[in-house]
Backbone as JSON, one array per atom type, in Angstrom:
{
  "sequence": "XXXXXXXXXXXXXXXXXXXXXXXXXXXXXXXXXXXXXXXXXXXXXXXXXXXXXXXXXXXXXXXXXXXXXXXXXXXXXXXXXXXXXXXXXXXXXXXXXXXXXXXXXXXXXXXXXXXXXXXXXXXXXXXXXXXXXXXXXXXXXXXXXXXXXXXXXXXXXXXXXXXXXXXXXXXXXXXXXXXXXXXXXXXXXXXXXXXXXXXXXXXXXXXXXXXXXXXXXXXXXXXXXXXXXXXXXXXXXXXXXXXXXXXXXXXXXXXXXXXXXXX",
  "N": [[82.13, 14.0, 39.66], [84.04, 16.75, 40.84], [83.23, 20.05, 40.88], [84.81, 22.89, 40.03], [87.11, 25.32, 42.07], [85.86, 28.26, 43.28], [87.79, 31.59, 41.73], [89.78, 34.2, 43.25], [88.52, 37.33, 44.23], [89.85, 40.22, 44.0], [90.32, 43.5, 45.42], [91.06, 46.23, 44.13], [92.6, 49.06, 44.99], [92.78, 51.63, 42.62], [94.07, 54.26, 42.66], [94.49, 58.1, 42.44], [94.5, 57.97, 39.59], [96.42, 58.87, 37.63], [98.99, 56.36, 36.35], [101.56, 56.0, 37.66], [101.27, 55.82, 40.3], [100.2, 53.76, 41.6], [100.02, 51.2, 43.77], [102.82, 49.21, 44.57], [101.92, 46.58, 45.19], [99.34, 46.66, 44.12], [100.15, 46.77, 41.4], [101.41, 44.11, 41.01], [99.31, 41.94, 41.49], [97.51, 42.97, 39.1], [99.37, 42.43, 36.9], [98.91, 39.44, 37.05], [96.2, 39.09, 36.5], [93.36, 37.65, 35.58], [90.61, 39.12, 34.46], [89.79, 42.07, 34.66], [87.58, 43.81, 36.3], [86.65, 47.08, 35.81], [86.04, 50.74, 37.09], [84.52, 53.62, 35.72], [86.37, 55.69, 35.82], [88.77, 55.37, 34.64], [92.0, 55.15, 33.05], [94.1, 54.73, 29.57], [96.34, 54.08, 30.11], [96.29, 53.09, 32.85], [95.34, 50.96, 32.58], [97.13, 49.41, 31.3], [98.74, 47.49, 33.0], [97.82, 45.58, 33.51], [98.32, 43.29, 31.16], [97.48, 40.88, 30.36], [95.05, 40.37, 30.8], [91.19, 40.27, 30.57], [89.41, 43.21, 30.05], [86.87, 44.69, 31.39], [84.48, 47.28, 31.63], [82.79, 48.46, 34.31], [81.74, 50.85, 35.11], [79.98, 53.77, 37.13], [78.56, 56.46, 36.59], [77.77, 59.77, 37.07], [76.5, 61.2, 35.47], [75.5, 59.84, 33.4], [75.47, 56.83, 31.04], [74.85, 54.14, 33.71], [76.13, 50.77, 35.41], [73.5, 48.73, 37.34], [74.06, 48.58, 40.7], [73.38, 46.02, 41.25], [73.8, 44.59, 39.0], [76.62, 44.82, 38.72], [77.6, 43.23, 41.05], [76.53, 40.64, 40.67], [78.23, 39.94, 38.09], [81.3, 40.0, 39.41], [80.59, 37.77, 40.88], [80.3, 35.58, 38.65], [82.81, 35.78, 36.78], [84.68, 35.4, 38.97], [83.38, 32.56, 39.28], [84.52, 32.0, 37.15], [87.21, 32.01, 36.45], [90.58, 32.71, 37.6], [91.85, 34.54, 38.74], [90.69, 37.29, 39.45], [90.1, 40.98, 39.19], [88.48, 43.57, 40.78], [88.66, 46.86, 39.78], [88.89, 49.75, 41.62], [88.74, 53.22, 41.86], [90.77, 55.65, 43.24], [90.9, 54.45, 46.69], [89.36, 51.59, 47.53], [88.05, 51.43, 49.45], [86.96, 53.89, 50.04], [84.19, 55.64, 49.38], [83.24, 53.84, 47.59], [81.35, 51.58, 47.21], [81.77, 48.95, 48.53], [81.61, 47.64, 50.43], [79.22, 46.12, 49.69], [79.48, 45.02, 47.45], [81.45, 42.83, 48.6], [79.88, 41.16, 50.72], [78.06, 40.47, 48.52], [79.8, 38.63, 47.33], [80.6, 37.13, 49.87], [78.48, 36.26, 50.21], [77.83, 34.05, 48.43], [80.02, 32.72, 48.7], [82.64, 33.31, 47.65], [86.08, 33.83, 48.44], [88.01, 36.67, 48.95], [90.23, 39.72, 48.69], [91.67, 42.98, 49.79], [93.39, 45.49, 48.22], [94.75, 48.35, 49.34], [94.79, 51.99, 48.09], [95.71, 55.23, 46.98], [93.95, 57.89, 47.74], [91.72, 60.09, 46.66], [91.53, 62.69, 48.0], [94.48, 62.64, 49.53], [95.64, 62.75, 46.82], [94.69, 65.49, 45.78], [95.63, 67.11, 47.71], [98.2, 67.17, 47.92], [98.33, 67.44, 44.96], [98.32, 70.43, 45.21], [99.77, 71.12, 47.23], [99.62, 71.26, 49.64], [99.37, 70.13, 53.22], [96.96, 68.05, 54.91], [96.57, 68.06, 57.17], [97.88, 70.15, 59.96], [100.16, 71.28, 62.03], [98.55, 72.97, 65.38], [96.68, 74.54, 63.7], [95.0, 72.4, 62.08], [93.89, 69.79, 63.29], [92.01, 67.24, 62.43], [91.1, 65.8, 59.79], [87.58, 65.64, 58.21], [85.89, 63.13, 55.54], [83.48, 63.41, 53.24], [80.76, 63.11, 51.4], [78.17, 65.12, 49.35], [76.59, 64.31, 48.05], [73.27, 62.41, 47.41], [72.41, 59.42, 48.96], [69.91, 56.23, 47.89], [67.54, 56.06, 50.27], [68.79, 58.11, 52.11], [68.88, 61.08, 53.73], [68.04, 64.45, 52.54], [68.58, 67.79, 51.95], [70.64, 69.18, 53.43], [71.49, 67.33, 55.27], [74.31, 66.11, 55.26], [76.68, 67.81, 56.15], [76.02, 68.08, 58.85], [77.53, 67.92, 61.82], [80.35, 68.62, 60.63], [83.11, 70.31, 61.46], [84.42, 72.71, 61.44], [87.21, 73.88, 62.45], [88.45, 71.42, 61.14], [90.17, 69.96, 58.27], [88.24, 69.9, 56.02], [87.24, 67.73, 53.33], [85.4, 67.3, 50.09], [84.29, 64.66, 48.21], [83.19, 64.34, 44.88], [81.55, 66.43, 44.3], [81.36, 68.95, 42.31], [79.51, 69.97, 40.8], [78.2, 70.5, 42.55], [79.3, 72.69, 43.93], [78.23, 75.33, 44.58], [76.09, 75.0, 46.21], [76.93, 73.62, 48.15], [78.78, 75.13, 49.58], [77.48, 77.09, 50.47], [75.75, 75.76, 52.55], [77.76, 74.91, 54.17], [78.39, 77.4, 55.4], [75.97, 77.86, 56.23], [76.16, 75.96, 58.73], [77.83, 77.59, 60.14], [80.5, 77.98, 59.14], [83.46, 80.07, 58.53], [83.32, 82.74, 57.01], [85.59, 83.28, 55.31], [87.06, 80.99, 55.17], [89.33, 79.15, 53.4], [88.85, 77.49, 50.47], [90.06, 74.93, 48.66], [90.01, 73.71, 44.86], [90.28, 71.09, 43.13], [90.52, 69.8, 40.19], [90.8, 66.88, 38.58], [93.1, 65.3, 39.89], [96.01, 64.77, 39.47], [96.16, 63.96, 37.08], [96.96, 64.45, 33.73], [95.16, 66.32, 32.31], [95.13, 68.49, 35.17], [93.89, 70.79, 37.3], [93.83, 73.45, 39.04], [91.75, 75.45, 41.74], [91.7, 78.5, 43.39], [90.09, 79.9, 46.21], [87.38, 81.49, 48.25], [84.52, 80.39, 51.2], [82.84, 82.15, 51.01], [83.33, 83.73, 48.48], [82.77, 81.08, 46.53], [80.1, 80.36, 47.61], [78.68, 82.58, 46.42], [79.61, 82.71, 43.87], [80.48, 80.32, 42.68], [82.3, 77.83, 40.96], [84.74, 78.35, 38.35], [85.93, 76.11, 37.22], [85.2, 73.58, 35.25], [84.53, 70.99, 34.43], [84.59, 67.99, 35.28], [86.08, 64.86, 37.51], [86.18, 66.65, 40.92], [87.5, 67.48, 43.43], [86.98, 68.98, 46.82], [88.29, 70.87, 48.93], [88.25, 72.32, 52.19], [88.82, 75.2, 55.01], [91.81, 75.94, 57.24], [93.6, 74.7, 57.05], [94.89, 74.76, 54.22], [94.98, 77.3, 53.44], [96.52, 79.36, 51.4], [99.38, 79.94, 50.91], [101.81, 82.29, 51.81], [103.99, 84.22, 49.65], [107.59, 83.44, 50.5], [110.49, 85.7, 51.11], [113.34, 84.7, 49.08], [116.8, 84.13, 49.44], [119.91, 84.17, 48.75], [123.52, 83.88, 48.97], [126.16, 85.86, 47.96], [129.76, 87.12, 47.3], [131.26, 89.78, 48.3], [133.5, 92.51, 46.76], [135.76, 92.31, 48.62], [135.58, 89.83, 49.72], [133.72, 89.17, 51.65], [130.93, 87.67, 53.0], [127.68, 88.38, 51.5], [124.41, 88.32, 52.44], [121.86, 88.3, 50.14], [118.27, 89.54, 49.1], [116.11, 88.08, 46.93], [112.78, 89.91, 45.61]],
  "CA": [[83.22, 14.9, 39.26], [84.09, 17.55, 41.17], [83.31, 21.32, 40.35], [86.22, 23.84, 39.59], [86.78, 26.11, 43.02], [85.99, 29.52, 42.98], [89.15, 32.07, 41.64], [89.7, 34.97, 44.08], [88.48, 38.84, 43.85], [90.39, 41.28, 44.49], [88.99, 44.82, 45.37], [92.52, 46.83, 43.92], [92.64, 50.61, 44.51], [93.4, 51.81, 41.33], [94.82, 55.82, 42.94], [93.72, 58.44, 41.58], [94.11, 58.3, 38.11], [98.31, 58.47, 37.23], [99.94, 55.09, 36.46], [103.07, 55.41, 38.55], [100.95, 56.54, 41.47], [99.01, 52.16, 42.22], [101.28, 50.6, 44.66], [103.4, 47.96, 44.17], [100.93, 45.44, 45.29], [98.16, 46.54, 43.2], [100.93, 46.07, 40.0], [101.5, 42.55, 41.01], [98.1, 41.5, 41.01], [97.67, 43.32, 38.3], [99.88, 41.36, 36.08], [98.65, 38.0, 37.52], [94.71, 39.09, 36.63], [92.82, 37.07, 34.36], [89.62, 39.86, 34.25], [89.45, 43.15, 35.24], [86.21, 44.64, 35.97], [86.95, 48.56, 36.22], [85.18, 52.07, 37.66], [85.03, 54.49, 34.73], [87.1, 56.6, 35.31], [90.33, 54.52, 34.02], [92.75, 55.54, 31.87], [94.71, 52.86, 29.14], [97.86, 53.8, 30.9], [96.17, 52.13, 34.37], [94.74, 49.19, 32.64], [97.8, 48.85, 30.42], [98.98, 46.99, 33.95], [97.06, 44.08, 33.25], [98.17, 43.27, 29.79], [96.55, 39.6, 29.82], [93.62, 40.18, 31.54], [90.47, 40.99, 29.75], [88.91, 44.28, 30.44], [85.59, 44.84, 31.16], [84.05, 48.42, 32.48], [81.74, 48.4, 34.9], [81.25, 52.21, 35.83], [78.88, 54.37, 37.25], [78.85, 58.26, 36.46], [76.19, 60.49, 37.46], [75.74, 62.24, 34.22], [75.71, 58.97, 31.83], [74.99, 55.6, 31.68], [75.42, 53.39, 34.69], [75.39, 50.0, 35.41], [73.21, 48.85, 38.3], [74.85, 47.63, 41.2], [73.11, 44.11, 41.57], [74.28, 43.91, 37.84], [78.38, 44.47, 39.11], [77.28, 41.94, 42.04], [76.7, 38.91, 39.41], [79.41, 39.93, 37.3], [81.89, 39.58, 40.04], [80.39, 36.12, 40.63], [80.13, 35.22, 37.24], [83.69, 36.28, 36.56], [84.82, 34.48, 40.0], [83.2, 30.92, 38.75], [85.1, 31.16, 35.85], [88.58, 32.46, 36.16], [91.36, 31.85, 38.87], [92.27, 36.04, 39.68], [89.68, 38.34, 39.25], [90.68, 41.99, 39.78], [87.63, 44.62, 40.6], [89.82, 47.92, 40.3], [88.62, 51.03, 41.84], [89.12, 54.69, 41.67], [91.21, 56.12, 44.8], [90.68, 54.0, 47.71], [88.23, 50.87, 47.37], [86.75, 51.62, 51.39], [85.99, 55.24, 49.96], [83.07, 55.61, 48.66], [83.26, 52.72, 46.35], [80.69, 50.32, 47.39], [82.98, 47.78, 48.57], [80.75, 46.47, 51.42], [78.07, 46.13, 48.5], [80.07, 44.03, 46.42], [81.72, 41.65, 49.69], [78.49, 40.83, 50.98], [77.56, 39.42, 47.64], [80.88, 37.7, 47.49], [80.26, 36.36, 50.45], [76.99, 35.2, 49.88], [78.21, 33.32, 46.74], [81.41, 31.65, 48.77], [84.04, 33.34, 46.75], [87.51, 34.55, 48.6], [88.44, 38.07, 47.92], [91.2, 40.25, 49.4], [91.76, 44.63, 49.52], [94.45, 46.1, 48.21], [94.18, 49.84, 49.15], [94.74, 52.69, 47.26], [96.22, 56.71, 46.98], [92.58, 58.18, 47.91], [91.6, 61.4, 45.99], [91.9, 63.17, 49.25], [95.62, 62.65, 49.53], [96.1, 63.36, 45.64], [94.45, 66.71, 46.05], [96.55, 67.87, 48.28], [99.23, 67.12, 47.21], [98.23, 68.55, 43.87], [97.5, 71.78, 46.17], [100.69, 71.76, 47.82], [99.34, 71.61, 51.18], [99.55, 69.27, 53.82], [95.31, 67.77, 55.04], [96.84, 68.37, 58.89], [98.47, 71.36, 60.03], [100.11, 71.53, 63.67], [97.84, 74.17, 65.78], [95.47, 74.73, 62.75], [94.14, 71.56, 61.76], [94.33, 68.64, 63.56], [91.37, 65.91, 62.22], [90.72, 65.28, 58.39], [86.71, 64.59, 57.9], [85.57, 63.46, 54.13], [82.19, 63.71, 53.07], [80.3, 63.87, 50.04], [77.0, 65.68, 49.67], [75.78, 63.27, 47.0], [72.38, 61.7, 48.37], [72.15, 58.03, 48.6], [68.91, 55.91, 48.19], [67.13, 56.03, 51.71], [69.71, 59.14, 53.05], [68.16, 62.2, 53.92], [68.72, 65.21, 51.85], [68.54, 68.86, 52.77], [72.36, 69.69, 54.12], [72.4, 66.47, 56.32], [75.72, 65.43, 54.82], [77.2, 68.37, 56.41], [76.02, 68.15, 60.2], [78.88, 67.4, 62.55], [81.49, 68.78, 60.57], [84.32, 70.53, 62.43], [85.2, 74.32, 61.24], [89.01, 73.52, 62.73], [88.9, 70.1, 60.74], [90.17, 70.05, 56.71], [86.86, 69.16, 55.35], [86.91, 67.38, 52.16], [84.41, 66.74, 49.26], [83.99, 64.22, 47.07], [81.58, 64.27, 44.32], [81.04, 67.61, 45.02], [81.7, 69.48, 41.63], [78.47, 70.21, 40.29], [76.77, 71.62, 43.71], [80.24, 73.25, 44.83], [78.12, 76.44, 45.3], [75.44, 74.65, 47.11], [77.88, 73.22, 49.34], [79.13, 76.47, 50.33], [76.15, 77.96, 51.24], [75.48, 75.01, 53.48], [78.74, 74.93, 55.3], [77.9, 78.81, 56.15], [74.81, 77.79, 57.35], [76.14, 75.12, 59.67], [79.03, 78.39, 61.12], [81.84, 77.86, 58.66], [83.61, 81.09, 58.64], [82.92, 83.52, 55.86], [86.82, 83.67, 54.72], [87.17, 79.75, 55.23], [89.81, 78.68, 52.18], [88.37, 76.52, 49.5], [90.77, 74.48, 47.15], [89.38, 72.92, 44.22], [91.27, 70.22, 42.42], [90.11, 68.98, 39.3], [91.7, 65.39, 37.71], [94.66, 65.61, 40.87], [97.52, 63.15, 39.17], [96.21, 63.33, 35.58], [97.64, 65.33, 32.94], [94.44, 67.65, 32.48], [94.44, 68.45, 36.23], [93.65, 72.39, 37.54], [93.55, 73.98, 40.83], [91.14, 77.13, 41.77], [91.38, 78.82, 45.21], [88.62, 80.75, 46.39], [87.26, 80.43, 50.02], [83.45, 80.02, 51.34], [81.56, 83.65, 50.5], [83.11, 83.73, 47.23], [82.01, 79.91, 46.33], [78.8, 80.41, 47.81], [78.14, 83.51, 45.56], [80.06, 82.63, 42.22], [80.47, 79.21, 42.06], [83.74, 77.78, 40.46], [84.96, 78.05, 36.91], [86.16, 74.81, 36.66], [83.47, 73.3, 34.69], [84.78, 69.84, 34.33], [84.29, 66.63, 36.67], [86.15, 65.11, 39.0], [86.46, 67.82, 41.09], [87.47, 67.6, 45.07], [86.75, 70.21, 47.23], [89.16, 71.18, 50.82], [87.99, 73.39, 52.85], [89.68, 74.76, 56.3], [92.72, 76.68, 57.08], [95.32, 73.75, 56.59], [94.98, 74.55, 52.46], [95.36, 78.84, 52.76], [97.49, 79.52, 50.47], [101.39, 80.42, 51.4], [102.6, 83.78, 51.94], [105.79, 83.27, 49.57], [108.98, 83.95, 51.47], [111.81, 86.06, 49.7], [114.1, 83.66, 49.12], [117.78, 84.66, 49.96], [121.49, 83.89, 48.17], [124.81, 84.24, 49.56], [127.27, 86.38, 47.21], [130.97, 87.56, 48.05], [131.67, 91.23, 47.68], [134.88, 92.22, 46.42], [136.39, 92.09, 49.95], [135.24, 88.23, 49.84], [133.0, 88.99, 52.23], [129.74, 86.83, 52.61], [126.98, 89.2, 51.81], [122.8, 88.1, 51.87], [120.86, 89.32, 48.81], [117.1, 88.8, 48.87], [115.2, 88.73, 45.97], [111.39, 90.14, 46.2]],
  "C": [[83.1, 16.2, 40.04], [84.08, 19.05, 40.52], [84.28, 22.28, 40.89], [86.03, 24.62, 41.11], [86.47, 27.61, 42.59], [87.19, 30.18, 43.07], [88.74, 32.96, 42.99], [89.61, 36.14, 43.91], [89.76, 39.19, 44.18], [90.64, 42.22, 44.16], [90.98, 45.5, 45.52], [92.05, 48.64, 44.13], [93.13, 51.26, 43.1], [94.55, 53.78, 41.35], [93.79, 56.82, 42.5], [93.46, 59.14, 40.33], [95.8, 58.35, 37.43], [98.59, 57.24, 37.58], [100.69, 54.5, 37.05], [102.15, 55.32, 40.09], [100.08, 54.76, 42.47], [100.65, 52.07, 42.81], [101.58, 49.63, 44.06], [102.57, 46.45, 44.37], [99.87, 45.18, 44.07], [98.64, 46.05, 41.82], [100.75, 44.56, 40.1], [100.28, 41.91, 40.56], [97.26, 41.62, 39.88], [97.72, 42.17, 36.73], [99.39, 40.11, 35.95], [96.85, 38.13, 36.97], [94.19, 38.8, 35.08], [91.6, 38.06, 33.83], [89.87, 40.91, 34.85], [87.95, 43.99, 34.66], [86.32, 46.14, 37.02], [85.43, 49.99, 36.43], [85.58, 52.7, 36.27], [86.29, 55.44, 34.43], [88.71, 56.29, 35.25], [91.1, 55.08, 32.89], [93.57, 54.4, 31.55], [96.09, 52.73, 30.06], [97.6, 52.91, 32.28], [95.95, 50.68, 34.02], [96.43, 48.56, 31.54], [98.88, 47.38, 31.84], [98.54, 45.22, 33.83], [97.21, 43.75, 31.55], [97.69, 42.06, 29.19], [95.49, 39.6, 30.18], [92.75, 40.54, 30.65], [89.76, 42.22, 30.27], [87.42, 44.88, 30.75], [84.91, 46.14, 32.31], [82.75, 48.1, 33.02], [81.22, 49.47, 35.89], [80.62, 52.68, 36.28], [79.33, 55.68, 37.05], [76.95, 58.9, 36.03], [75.53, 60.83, 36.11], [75.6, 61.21, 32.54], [75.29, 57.49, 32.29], [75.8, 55.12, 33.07], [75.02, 51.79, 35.08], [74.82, 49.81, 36.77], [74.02, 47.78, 39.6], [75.11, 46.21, 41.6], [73.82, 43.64, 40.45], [75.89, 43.48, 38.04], [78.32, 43.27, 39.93], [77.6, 40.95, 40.98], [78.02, 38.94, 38.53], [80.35, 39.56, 38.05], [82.02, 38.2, 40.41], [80.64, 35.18, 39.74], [81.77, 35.45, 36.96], [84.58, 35.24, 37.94], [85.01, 32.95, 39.74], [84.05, 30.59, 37.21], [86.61, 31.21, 35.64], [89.16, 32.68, 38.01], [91.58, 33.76, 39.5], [91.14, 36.96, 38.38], [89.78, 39.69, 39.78], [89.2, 43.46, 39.9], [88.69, 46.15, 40.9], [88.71, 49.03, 40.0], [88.87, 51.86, 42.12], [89.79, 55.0, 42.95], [91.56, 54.95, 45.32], [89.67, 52.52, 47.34], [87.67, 50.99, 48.73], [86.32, 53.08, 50.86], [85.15, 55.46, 48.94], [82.53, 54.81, 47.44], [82.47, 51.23, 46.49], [80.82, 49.14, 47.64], [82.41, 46.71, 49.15], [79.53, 45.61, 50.72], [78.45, 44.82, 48.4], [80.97, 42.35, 47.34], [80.97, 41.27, 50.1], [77.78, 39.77, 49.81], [78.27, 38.49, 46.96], [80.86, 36.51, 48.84], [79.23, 35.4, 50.82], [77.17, 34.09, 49.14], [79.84, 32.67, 47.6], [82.68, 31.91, 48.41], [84.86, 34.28, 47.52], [87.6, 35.96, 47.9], [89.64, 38.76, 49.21], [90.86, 41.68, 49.0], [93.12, 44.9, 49.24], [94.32, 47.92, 48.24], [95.38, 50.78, 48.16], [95.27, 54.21, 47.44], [94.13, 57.07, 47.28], [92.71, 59.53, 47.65], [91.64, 62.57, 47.11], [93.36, 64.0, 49.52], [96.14, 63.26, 48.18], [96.04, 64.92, 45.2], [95.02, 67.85, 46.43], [97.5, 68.11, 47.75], [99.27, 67.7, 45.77], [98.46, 70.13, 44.05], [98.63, 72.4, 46.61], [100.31, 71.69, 49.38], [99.17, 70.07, 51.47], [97.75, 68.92, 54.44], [95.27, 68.44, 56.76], [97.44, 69.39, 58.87], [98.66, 71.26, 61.84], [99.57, 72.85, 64.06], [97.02, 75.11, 64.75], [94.66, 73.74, 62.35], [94.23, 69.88, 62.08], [93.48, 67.35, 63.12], [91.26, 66.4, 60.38], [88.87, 64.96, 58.45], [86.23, 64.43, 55.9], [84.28, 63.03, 54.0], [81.99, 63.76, 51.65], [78.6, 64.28, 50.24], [75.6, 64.43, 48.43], [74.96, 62.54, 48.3], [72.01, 60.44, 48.21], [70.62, 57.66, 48.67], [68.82, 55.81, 49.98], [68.12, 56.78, 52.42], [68.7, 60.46, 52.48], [68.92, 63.5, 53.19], [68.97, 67.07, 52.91], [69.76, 69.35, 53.93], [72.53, 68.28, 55.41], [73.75, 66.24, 56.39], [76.45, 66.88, 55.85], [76.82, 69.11, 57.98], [76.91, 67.48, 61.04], [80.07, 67.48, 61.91], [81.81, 69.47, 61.38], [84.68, 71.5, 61.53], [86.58, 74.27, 61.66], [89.5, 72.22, 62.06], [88.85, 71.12, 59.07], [88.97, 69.4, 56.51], [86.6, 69.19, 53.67], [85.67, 66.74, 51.6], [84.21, 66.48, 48.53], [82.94, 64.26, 46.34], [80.64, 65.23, 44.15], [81.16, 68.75, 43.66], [80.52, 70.51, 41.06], [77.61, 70.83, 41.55], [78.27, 72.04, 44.59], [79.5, 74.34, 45.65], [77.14, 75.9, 46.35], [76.09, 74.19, 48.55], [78.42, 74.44, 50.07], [78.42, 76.95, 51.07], [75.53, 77.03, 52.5], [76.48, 75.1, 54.77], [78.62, 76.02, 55.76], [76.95, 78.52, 56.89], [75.09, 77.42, 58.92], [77.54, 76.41, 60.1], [80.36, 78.17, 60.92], [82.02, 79.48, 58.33], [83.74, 81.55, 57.61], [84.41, 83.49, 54.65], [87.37, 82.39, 54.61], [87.87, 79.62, 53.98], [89.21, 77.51, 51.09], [89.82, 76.15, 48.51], [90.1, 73.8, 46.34], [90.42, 72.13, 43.43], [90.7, 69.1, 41.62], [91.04, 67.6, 38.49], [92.89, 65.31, 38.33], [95.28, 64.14, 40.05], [97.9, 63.47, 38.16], [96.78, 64.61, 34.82], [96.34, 66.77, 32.52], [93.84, 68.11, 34.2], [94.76, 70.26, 36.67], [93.35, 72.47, 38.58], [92.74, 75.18, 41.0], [91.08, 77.03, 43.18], [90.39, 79.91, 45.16], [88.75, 80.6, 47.87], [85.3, 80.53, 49.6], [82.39, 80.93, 50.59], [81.97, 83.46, 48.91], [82.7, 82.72, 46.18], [80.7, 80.15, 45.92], [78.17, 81.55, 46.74], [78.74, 83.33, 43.46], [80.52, 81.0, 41.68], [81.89, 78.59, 41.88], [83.91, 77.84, 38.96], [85.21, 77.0, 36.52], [85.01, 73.92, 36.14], [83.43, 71.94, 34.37], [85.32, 69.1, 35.4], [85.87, 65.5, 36.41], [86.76, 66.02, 39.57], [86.2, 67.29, 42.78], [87.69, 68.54, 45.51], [87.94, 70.28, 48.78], [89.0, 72.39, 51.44], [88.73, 73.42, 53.92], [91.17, 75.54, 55.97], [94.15, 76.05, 56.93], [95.95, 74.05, 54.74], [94.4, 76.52, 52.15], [96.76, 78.59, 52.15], [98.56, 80.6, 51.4], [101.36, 81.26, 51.34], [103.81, 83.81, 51.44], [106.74, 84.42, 50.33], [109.71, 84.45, 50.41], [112.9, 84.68, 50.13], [115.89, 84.73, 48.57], [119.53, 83.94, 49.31], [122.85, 84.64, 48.71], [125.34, 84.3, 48.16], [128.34, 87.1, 47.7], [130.95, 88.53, 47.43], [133.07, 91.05, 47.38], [136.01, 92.03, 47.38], [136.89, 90.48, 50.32], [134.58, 88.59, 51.5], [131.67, 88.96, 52.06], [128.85, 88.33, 52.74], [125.07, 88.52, 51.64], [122.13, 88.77, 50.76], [119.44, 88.65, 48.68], [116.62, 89.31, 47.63], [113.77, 88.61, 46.03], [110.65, 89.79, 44.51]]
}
């Protein structure tokens, strides 16, 4: 008798963190998913997407439990051998910083099909929370993202932040809890003293907050925002606007057009 084939992963971006905000792909599959094994930081409105599937968290967060990642490995397998669509949905992006290669590797070890559906990446949400664009013609032409978080076997002590680019937007995930450390590093490495900082806590979700600052005042006071996730943008693509008066045409009694700005 032949044994059942293996179903098929698939590694869904989940955005980051608003409902409307998963692509149309990720819905579909969605719907169609017999398991979902999710990143913590989910809300019911994302999983309400999958309303047959069963749900099963499989988070990590720095400041709480976590499970370990050989343990997500088997689960994926395990979950795989038994059911036809298997949905691993992760935060943002699944290529950023989400252990993706981890978890394909031990899919592929184990035989089992999987596909990517990508994702809004906290990056993009940020901004856009922010108002600002990541590029800027003749201010900021590359994007790099970074986080300072230190992996097993990565070197600590400001590596994460050699070969950035002072003319690049330099974003940081993961970065909430050592914002000021981070500051004081990017000074080190000849980020300029007045350098803009945005901070953008929960970009999508309904408790989400913005603080501007730039590098010196970081580096010396920290941020108020005192609650995680928290992405950082540094770089002169994300100074804040100079607002413009903004200008209305009214007819005098002549009926002639006159400009009126208001300041």
């Amino acid at each position: 008798m032949m044994s059942r084939p293996p179903g098929k992963v698939w590694f869904v971006g989940a955005g980051p963190g608003a409902a409307d905000l998963l692509t149309v792909r990720a819905i579909r599959v969605l719907a169609q998913a017999d398991i979902v094994l999710h990143d913590a930081l989910m809300t019911e409105a994302l999983l309400e997407w999958a309303p047959g599937a069963t749900h099963v968290a499989v988070g990590k967060r720095c400041e709480g439990a976590a499970m370990p990642q050989a343990t997500i490995d088997r689960a994926l397998i395990d979950a795989a051998r038994r059911n036809a669509v298997v949905v691993r949905l992760k935060g943002g992006d699944p290529g950023v910083f989400g252990r993706l290669d981890e978890e394909i590797d031990a899919l592929d070890a184990a035989g089992i099909p999987w596909e990517i559906v990508p994702g809004i990446t906290s990056a993009s949400a940020a901004a856009a929370a922010a108002g600002h664009s990541l590029t800027r013609r003749g201010v900021a032409r590359a994007v790099q993202i970074v986080t300072p978080r230190i992996g097993r076997g990565e070197q600590g002590d400001g590596q994460w932040a050699r070969g950035l680019d002072p003319a690049a937007t330099v974003v940081l995930y993961m970065a909430g809890r050592m914002a000021q450390a981070c500051a004081r590093t990017l000074l080190g490495q000849g980020f300029a003293a007045h350098t803009p900082v945005v901070a953008v806590r929960a970009a999508s979700w309904l408790q989400q907050s913005i603080e501007r600052t730039d590098l010196t005042r970081l580096a010396r006071d920290g941020l108020t925002i005192d609650e995680r996730p928290v992405v950082l943008m540094v770089g002169e693509a994300v100074r804040e606007r100079t607002p413009v008066p903004s200008s209305r045409v009214v007819l005098g009694s002549d009926c002639r057009a006159e400009v009126v700005s208001s300041h």
